[in-house]
Structure formats: C-alpha cells, structure tokens
MITI-352711 format. One line per 8 residues: number of its first residue (from 1); their letters; for each residue x, y, z of N, C-alpha, C. Coordinates in nm, 4 decimals, m for minus. Example, Ala and Ser with C-alpha at 12.3 -4.5 7.8 and 13.67 -1.06 7.14 Angstrom:
<recs>
1) AS) 1.3190/m0.5690/0.7800/1.2300/m0.4500/0.7800/1.3200/m0.3300/0.7800; 1.2850/m0.2250/0.7080/1.3670/m0.1060/0.7140/1.2900/0.0030/0.7870
</recs>
This chain:
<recs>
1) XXXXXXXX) 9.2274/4.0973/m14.7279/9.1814/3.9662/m14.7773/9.0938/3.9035/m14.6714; 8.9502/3.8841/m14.7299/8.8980/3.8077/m14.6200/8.8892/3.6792/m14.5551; 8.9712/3.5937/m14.6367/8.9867/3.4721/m14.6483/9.1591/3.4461/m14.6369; 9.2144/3.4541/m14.5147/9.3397/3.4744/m14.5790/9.3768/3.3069/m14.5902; 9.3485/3.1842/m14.5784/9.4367/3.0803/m14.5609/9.3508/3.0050/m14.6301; 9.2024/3.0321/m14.7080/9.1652/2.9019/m14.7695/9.1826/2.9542/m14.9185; 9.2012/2.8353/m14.9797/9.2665/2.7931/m15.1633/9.1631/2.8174/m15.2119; 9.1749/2.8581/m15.2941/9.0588/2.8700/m15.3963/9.1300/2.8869/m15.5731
9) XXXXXXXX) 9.1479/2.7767/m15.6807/9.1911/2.7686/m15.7737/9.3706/2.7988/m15.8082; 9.4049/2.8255/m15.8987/9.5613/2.8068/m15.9320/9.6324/2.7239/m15.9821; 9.7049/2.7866/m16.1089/9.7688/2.6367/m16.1902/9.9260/2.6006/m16.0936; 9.8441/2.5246/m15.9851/9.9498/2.4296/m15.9411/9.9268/2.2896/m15.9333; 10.1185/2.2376/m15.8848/10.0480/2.0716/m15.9395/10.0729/2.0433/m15.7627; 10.0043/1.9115/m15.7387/10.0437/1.8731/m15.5336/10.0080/1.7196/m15.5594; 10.0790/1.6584/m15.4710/10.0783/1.5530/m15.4660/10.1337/1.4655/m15.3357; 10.0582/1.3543/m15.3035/10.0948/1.2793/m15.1572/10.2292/1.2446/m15.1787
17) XXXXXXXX) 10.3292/1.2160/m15.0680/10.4377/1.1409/m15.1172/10.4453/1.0850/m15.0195; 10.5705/0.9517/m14.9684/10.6301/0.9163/m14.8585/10.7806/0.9292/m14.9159; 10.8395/0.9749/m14.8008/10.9739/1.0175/m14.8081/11.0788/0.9442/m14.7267; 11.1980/0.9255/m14.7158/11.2747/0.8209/m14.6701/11.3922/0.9141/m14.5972; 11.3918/0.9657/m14.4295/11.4802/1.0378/m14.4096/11.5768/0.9390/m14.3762; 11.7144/0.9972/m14.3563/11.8443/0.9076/m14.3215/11.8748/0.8055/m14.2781; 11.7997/0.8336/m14.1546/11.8073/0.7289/m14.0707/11.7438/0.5935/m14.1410; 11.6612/0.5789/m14.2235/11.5507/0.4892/m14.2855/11.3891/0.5103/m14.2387
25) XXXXXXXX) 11.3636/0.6199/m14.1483/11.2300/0.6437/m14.1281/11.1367/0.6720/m14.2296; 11.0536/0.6430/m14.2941/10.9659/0.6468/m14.3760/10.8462/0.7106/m14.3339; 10.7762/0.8644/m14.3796/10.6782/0.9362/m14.3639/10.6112/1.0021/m14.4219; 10.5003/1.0323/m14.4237/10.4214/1.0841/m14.5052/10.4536/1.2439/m14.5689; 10.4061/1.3298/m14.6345/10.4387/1.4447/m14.6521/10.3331/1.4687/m14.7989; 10.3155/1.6116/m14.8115/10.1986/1.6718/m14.8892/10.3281/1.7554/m14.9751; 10.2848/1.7826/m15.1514/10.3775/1.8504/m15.1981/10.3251/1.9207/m15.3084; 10.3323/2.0755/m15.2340/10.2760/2.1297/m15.3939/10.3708/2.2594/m15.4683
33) XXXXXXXX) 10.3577/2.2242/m15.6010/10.4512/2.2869/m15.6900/10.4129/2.3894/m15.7618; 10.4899/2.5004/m15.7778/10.4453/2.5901/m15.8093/10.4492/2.6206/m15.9724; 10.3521/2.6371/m16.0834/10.3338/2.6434/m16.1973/10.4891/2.7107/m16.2776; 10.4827/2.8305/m16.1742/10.6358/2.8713/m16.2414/10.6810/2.9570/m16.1211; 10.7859/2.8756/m16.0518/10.8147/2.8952/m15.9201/10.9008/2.9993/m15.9412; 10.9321/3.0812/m15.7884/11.0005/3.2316/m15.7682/11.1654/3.1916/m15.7721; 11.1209/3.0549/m15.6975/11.3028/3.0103/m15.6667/11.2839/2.9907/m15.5511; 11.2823/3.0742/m15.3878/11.2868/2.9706/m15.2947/11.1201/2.8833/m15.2926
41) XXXXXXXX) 11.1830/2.8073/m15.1492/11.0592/2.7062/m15.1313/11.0674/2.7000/m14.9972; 10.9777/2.5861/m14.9552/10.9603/2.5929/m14.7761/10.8739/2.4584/m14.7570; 10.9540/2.4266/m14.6461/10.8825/2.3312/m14.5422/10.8333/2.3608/m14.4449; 10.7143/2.2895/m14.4329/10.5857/2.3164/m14.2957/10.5977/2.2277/m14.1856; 10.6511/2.2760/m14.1040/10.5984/2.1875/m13.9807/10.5055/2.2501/m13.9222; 10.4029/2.1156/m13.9092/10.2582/2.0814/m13.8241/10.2678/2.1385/m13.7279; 10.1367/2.1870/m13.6475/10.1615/2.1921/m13.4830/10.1357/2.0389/m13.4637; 10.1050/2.0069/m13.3510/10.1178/1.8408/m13.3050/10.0059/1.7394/m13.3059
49) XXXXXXXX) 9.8920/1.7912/m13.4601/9.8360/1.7615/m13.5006/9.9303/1.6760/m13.6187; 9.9783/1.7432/m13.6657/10.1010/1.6590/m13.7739/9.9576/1.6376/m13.9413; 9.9929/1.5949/m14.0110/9.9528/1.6727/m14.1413/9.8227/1.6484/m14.1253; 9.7812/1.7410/m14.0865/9.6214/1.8160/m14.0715/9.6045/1.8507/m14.2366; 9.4700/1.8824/m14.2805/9.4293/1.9570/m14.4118/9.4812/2.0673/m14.3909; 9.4865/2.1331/m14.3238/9.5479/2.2495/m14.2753/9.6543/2.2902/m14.3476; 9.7553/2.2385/m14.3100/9.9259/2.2016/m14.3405/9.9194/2.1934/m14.5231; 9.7980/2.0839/m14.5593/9.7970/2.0763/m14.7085/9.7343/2.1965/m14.7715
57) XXXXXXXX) 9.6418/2.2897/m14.7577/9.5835/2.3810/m14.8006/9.7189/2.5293/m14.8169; 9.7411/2.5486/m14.6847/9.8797/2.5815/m14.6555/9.9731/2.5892/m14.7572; 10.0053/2.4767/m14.7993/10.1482/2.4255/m14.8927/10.0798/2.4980/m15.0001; 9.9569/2.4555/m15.0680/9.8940/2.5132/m15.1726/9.8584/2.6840/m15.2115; 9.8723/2.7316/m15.0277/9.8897/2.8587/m15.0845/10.0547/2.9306/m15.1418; 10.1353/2.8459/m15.0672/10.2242/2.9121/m15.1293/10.2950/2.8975/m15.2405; 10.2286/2.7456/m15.3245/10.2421/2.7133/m15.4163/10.1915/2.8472/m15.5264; 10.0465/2.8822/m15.4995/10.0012/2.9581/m15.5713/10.0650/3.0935/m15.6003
65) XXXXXXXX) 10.1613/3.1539/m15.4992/10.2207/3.2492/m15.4971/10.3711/3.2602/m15.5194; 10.4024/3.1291/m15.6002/10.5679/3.0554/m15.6779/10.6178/3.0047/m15.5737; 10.6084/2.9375/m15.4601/10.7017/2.9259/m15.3172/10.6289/2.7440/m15.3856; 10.7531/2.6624/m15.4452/10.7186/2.5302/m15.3675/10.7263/2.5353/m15.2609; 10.6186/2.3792/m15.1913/10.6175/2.3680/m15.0442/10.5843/2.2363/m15.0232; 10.6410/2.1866/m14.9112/10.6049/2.0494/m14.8829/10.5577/2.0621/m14.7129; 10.4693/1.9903/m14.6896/10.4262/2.0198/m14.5326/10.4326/1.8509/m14.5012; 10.5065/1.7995/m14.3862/10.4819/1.6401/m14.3557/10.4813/1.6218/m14.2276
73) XXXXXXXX) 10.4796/1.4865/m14.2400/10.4093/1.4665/m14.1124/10.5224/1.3730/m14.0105; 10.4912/1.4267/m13.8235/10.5825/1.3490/m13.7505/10.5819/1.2115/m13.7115; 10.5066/1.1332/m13.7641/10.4559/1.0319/m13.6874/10.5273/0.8887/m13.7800; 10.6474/0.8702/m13.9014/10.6418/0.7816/m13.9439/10.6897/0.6873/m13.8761; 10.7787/0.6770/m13.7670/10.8020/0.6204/m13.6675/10.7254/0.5730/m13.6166; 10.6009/0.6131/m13.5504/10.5190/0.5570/m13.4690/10.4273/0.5179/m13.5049; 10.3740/0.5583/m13.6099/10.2090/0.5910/m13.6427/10.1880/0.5039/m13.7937; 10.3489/0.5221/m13.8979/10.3432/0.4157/m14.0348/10.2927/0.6014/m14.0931
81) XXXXXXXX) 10.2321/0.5222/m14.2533/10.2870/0.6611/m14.3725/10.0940/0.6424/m14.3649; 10.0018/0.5782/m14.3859/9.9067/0.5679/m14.3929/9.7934/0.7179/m14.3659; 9.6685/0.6761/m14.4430/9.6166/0.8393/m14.4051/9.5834/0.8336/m14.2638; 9.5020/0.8945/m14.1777/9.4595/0.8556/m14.0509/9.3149/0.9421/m14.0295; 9.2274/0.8690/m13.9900/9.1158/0.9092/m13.9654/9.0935/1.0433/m13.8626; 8.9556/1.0727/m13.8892/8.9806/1.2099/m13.7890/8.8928/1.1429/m13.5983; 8.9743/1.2657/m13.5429/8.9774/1.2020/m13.4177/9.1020/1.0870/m13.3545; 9.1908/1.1227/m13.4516/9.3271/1.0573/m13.3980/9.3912/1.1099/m13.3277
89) XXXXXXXX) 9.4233/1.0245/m13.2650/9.5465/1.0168/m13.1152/9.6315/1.0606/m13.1211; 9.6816/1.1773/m13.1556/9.8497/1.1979/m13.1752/9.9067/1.2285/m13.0451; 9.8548/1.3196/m12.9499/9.9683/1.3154/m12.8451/10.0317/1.2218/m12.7964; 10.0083/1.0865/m12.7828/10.0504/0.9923/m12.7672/10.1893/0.9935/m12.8812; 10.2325/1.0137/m13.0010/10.2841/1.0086/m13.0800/10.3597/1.0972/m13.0774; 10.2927/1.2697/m13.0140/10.4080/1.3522/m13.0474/10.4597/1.3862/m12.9333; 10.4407/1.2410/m12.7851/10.5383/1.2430/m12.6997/10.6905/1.2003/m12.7430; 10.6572/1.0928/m12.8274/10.8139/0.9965/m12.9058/10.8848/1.0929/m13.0041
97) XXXXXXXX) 10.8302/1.2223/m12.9551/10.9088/1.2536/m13.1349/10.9915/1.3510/m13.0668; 11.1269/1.3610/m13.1771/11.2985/1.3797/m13.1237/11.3342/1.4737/m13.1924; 11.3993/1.5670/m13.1459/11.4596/1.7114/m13.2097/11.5474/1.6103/m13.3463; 11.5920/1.4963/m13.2966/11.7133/1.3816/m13.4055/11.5976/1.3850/m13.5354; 11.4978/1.3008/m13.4862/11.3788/1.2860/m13.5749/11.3186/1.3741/m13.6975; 11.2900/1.4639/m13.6446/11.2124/1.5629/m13.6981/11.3157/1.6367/m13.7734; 11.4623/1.6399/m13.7351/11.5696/1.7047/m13.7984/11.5993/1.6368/m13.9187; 11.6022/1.4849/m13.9310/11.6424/1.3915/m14.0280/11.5553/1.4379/m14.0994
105) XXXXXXXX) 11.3932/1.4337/m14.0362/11.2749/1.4688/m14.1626/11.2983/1.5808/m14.2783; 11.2944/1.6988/m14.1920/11.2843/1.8061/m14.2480/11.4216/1.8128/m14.3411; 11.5388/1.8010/m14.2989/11.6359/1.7229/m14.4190/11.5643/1.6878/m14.5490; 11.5213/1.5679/m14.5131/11.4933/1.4851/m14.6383/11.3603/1.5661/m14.7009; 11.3198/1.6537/m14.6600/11.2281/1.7420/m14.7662/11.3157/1.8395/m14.8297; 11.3645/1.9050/m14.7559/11.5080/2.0163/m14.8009/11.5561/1.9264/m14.9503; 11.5561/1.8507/m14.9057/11.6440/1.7225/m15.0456/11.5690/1.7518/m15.1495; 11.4295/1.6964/m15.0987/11.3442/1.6524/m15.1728/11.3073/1.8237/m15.2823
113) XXXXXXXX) 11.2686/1.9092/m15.2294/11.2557/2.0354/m15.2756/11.3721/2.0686/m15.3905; 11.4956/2.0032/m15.3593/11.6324/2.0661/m15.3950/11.6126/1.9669/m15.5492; 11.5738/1.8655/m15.5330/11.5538/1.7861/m15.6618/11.5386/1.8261/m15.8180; 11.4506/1.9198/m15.7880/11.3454/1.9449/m15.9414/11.4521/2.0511/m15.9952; 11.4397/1.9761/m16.1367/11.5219/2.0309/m16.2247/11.5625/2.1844/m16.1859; 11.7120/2.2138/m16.2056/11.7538/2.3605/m16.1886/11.6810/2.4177/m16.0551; 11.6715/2.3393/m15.9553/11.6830/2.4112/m15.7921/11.7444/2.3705/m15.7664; 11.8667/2.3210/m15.8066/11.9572/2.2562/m15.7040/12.0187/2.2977/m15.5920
121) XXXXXXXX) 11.9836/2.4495/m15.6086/12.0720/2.5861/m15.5251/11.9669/2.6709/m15.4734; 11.8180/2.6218/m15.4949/11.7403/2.6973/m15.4387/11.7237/2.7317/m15.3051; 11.6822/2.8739/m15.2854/11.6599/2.8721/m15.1096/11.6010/2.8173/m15.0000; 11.5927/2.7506/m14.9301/11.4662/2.6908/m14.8982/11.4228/2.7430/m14.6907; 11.3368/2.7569/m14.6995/11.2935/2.8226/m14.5340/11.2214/2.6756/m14.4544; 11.1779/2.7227/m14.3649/11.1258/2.6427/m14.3052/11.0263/2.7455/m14.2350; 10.9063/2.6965/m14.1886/10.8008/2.7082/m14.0888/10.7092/2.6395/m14.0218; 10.7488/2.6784/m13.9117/10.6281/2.5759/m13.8181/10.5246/2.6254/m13.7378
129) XXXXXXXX) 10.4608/2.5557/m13.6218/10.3616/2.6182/m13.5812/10.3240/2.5599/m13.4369; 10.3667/2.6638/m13.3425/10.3327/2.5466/m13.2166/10.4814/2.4920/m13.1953; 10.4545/2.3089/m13.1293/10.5395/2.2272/m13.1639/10.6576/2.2456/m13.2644; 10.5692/2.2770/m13.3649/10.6321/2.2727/m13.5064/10.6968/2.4328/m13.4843; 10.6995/2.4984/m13.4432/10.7075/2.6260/m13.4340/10.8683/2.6035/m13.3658; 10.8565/2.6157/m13.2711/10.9911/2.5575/m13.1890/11.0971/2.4802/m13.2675; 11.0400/2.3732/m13.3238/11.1285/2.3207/m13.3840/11.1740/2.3740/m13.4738; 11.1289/2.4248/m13.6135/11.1289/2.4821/m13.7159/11.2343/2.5776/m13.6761
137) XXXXXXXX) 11.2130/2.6722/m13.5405/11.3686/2.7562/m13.4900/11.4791/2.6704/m13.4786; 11.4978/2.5809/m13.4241/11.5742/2.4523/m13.4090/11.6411/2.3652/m13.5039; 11.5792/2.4061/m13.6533/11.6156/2.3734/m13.7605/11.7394/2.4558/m13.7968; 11.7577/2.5986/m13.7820/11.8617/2.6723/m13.8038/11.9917/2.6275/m13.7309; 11.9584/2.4813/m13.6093/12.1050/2.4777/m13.5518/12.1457/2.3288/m13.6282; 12.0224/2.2542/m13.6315/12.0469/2.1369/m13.7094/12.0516/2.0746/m13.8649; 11.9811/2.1394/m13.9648/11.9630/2.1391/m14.0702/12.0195/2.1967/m14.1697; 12.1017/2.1194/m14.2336/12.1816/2.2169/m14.3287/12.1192/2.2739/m14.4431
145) XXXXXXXX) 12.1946/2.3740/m14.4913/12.1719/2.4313/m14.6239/11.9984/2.5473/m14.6204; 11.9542/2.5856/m14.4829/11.8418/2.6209/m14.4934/11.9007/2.8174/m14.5304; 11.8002/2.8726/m14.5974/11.8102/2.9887/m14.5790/11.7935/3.0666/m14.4665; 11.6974/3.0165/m14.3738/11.5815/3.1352/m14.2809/11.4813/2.9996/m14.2079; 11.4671/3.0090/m14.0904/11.3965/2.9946/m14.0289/11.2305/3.0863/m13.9372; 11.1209/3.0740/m13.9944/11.0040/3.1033/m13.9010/10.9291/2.9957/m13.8142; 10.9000/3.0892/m13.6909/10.8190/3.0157/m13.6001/10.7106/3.0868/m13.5629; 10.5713/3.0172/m13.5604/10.4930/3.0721/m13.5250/10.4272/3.0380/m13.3753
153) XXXXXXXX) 10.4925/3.1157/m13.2258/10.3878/3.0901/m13.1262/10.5014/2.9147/m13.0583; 10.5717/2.9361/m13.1582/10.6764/2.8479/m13.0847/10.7332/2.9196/m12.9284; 10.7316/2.7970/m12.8738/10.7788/2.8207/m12.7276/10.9374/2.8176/m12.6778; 10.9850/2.9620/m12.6597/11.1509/2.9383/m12.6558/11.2325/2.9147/m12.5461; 11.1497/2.8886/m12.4859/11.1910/2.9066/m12.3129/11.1582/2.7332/m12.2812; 11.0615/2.6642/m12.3045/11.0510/2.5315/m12.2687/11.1128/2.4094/m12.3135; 11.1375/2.3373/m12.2252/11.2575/2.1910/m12.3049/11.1788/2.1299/m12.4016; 11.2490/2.0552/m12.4939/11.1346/1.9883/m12.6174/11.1163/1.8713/m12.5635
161) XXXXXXXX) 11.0220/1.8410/m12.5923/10.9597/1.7052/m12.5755/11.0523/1.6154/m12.5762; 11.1178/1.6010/m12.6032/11.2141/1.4727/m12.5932/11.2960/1.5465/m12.5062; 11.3145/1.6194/m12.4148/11.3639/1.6244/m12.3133/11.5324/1.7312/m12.3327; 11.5232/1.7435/m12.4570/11.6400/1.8217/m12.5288/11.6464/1.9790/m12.4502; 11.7559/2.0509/m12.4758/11.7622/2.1846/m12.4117/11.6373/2.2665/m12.4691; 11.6105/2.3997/m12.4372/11.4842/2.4749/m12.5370/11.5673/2.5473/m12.6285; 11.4781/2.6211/m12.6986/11.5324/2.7207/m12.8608/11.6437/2.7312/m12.7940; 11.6239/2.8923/m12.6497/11.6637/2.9691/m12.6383/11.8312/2.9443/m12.6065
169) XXXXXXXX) 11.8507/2.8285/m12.5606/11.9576/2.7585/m12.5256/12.0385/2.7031/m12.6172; 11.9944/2.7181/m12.7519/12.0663/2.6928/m12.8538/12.1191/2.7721/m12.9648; 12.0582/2.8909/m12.8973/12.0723/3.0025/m12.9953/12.1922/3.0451/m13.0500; 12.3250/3.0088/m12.9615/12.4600/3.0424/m13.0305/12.5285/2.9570/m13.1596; 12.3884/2.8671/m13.1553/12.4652/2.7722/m13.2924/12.4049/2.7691/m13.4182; 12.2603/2.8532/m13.4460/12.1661/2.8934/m13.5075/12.2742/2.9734/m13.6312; 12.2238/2.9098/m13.7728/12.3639/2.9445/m13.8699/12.2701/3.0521/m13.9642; 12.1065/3.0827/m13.9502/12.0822/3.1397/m14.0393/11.9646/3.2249/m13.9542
177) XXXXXXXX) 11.8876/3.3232/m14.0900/11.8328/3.4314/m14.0132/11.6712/3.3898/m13.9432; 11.6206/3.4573/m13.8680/11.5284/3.3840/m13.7773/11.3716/3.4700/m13.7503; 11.2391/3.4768/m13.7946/11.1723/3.5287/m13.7756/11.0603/3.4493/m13.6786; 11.0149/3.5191/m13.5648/10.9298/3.4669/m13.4811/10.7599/3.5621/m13.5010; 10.6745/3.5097/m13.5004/10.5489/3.5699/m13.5202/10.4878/3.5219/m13.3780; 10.4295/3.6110/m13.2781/10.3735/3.5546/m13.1566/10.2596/3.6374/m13.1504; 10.1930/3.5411/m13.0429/10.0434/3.6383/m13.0330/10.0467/3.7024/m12.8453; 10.0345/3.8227/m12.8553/10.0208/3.8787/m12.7229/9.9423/3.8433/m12.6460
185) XXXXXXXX) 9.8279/3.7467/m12.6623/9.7323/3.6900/m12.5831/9.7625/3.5355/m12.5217; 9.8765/3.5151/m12.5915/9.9109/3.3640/m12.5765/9.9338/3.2788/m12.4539; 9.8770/3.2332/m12.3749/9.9012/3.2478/m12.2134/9.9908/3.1732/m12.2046; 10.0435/3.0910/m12.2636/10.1627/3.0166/m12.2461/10.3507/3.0603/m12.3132; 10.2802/3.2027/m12.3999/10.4240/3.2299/m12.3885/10.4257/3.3857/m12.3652; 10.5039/3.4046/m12.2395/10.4711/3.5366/m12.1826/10.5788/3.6248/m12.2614; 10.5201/3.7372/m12.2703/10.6658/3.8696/m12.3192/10.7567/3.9067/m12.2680; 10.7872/3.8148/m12.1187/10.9233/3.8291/m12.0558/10.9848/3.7126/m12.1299
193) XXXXXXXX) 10.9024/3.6176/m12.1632/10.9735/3.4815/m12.2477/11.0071/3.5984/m12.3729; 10.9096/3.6349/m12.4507/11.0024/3.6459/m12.5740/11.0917/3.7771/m12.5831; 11.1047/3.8580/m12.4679/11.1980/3.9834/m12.4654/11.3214/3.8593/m12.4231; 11.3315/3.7697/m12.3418/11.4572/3.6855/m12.3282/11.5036/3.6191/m12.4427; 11.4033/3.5686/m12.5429/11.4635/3.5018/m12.6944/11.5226/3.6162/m12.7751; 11.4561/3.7731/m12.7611/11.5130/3.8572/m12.8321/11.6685/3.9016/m12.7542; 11.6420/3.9234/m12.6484/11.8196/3.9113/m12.6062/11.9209/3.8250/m12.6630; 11.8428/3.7102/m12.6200/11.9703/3.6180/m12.6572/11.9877/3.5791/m12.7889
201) XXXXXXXX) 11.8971/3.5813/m12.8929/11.9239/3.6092/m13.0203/12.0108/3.7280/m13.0567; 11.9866/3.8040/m12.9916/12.0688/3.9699/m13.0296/12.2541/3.9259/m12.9949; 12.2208/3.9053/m12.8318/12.3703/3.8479/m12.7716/12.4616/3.6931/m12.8995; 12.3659/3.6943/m12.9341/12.4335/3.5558/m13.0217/12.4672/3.5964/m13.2044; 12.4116/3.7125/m13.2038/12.4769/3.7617/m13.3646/12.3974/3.7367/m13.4427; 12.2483/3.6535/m13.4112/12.1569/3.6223/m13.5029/12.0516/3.7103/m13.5596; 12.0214/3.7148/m13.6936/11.9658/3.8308/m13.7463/11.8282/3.8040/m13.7478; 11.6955/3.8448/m13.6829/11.6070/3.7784/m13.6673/11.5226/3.9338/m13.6020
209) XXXXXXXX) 11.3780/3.8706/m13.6167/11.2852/3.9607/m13.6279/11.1400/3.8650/m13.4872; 11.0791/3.9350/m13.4184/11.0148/3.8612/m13.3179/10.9142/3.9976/m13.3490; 10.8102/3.9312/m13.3806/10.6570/4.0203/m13.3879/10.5444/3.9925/m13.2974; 10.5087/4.0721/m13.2375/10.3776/4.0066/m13.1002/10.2988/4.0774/m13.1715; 10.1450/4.0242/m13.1485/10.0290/4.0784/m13.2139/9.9576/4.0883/m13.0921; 9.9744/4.2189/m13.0624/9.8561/4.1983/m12.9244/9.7065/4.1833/m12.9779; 9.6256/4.0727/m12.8147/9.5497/4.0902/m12.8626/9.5226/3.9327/m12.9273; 9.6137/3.8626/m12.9588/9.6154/3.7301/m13.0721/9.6768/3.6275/m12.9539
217) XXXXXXXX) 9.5825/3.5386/m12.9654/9.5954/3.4349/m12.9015/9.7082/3.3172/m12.9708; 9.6947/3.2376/m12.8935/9.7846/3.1152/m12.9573/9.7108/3.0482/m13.0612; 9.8021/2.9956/m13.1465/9.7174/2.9484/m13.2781/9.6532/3.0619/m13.3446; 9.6710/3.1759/m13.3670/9.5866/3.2468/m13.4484/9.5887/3.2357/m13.5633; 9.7072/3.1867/m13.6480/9.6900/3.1810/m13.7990/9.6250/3.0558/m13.8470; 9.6389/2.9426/m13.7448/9.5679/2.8478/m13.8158/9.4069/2.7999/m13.7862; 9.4480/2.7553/m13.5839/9.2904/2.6924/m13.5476/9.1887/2.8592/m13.5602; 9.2335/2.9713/m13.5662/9.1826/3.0473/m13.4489/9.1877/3.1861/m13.5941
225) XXXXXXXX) 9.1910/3.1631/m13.7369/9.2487/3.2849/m13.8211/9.1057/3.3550/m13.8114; 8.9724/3.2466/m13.8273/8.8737/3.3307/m13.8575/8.8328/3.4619/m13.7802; 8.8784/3.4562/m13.6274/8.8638/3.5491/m13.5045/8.9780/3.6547/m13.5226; 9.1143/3.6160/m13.5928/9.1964/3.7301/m13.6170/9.2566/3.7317/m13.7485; 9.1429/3.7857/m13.8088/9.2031/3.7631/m13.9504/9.2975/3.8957/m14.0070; 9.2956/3.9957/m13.9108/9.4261/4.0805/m13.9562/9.5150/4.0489/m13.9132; 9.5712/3.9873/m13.8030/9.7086/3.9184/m13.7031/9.7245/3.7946/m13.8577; 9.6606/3.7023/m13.9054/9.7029/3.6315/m13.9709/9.7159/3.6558/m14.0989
233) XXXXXXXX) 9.6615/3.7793/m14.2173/9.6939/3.7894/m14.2782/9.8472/3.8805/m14.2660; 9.8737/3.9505/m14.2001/9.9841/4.0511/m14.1426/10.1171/3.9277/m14.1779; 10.0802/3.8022/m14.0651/10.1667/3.7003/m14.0388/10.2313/3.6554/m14.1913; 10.1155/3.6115/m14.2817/10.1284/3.5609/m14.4019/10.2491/3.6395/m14.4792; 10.2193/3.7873/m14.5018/10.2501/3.8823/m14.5755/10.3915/3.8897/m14.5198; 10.4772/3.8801/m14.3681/10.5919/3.8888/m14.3141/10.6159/3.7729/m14.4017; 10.5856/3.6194/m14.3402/10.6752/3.5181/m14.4312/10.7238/3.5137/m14.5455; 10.6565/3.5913/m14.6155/10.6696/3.5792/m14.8033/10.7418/3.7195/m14.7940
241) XXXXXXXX) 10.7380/3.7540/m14.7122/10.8588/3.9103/m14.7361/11.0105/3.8415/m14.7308; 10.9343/3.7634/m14.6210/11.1066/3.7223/m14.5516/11.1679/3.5982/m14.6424; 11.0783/3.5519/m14.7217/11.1233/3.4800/m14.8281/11.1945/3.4942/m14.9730; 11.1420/3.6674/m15.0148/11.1557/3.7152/m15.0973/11.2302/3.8401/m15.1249; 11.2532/3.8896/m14.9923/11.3298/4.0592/m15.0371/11.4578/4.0182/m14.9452; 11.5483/4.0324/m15.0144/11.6861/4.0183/m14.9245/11.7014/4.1467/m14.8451; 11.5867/4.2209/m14.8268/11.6279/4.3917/m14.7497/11.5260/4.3469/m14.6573; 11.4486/4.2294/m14.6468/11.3861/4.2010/m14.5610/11.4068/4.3068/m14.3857
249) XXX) 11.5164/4.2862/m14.3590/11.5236/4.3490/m14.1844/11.5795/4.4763/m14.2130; 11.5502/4.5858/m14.3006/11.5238/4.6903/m14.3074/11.4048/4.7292/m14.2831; 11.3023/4.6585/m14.3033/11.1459/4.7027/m14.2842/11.1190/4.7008/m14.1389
</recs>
C-alpha cells in the first residue's frame, strides 16, 4: 500500500465530541464508527501534540476496517475542549499532564466506546504514540476492562512526566497482553532499553510482543511514514492482527 495512513472514502460515520472523565475533567476527543463494526474498538493516544489531524484520520482508518475508534485529546485541564489553532503550545501543557489524568481519560472513552447498542462487552485496545505510547502501556496497569495494550516508540525506561515510576517499573501489575512497535534508529530508545522491557515483561508473566524495525527512526508511522512506508505499513497490519486473531502470539 502506498499510502498507508491517509483516508480516502468509506461508509463511516465520525464525529467531534467532549467527554466528561471521573474526576469532572472535560475534553475533547474525535469518534469514528464503523458502518458495520468487527466488535473490538480502540483508543488513540496522541504523541504530545494531543489531537493532531493525524490522530483523526487515524481513527477513520480503523473505522474503515470495522475497529470503532476514538482518538482525544490531553489538554482538557489546561488548555479547555475548544479547537486550537496551528502552531500551538502544547509542551507547556503536556508538562501538567498525569499518568491519574490521562488514566481517568482514556476510561471515559473505554465507556464511551462500550455504549453503542450491543457492545457492551466489546473488546477494546488502546494505542499510543510517543508520550502517548508509554502511556497507552501504562493503561494495562490502570484501566480497567481493556483487552491489549500497543505502544508505539514509547519510552520504557524513562519516568513520566509527572514524575511517576517508568513502564518498565510497573510491569508486574500490567493485567493484559502488550505489543510494542519500535524503530531501530530511534536515538532515544536504545535496544539495551528495549531487551530490558522484554525481560521484565517476560519475568512478570506478561504476554507481549516488542518489534524493532531497523533502520526506522522515531515517529515513523506518523510524522516520518512517508520515508518508511514499509516499517509503517508492517506496524499497521501487527495492530489489527493483534486486535483480531486470538492466535495472535503464535505468529
């Protein structure tokens, strides 16, 4: 596919929402539905751009391929539900943001997904990217009811931004299965980092899959797909495996 991440037609429906996690935080989020969905679904976390077109195009592909998806954004805390112009400030924003935070969020999409008639029991994954990448692993210790966690290029070795332990340090409480997609070029996460997440995932009973693409820099599936468009279609084709074949970690 030469195009692996831009939309092009499909009877799906998407729509803006603001969503109301637990705590009472109020945030934005993108939602698109799939014409006649497979059964599971998935939430996107942003890298620390937070809902980029990106994230929305994204949701829409996997809409097109039966996966509802909702992709939202970290900033309702800081930033309000509003659209935001381009050339916005977020690091400033995605210094304040809290493993608590982002956990309540992604919750209240899990909800939100679980809603529509007869999913009440549907599967639902998560993926992130970056930032979002990390966390999205992090979701398997905090977030209930998820099937599977992916991260893409998430960092497992570094403390989160809010100052919390990293992945790798949490790995014994991680309740579901775990796929990591990394790029071998990535200068910030070395393959002694991710041969240590694969240990200690292994040492901790967790069933999980860690793919390096040599060669693939950081960000390759999203800022960076046009330069590796076999590392990101490859990437694509794992998620929707790992969404869809319960023999998944036989392959």
């Amino acid at each position: 596919m030469s195009e692996p991440i831009r939309i092009s037609g499909g009877a799906v429906a998407h729509e803006d929402l603001v969503l109301t996690a637990s705590d009472g935080n109020r945030f934005a989020a993108f939602a698109a539905t799939a014409s006649e969905p497979a059964g599971p679904a998935i939430v996107i976390l942003p890298d620390v751009r937070g809902l980029h077109p990106f994230y929305e195009e994204l949701a829409l592909r996997f809409a097109n391929v039966g996966f509802d998806a909702i992709a939202f954004d970290y900033f309702g805390r800081t930033a309000g539900v509003a659209k935001r112009p381009e050339g916005f400030e977020f690091m400033p924003h995605v210094a304040q943001c809290t493993v608590a935070g982002v956990s309540a969020d992604v919750q209240a999409c899990v909800d939100r997904l679980r809603s529509r008639a007869g999913q009440e029991s549907r599967l639902v994954f998560t993926m992130g990217f970056c930032f979002g990448g990390s966390n999205s692993w992090i979701m398997a210790q905090t977030v209930n009811g998820l099937a599977g966690v992916v991260g893409l290029y998430g960092n497992p070795t570094r403390p989160q931004r809010d100052g919390s332990e990293p992945v790798i340090a949490r790995v014994q409480d991680f309740r579901v299965p775990l796929l990591g997609l990394l790029g071998g070029a990535d200068q910030g996460i070395t393959a002694e980092d991710i041969a240590k997440f694969d240990e200690a995932l292994t040492a901790a009973g967790v069933e999980h899959k860690l793919v390096t693409y040599p060669g693939a820099p950081h960000s390759f599936f999203d800022r960076r797909w046009e330069e590796h468009p076999e590392a990101a279609e490859d990437a694509w084709k794992r998620v929707v495996d790992f969404m869809q074949d319960g023999n998944y970690w036989a392959s």
